[in-house]
C-alpha positions, 0 to 999 in steps of 0.5 A: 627486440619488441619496438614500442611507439610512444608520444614526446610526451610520454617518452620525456616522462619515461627519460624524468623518471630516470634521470630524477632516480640518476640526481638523487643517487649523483647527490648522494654520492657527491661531496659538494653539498652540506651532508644533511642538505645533500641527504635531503636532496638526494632522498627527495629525487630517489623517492621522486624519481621510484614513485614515478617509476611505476606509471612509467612501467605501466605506460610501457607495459601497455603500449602496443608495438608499431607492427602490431598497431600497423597490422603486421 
């Protein structure tokens, strides 16, 4: 298993992504909401949450691993 370093900020962009793709697929599988409104919603955050999903990509893909920052 490779360990990857990230910043806070960098990790809670990563846990956003993800949990925007969750709400939008959660919305569009709940019944609580208008279906139109619910539709809307839920497009809106899957859209939201795959767009981001490729800088997130990214910014893991590039992150060295601690042992190799630290020369080991």
């Amino acid at each position: 298993m490779k360990t990857k370093t990230l910043t806070i900020p960098q990790l809670m962009f990563v846990v956003s992504t993800r949990a925007a793709l969750a709400a939008g697929a959660a919305l569009l599988l709940s019944g609580k909401l208008k279906p139109k409104t619910r539709r809307a919603a839920g497009l809106a955050l899957i859209g939201v949450g795959g767009v981001t999903t490729i800088p997130a990509a990214r910014l893991m893909l590039r992150q060295k691993s601690l042992l190799k920052r630290l020369g080991l």
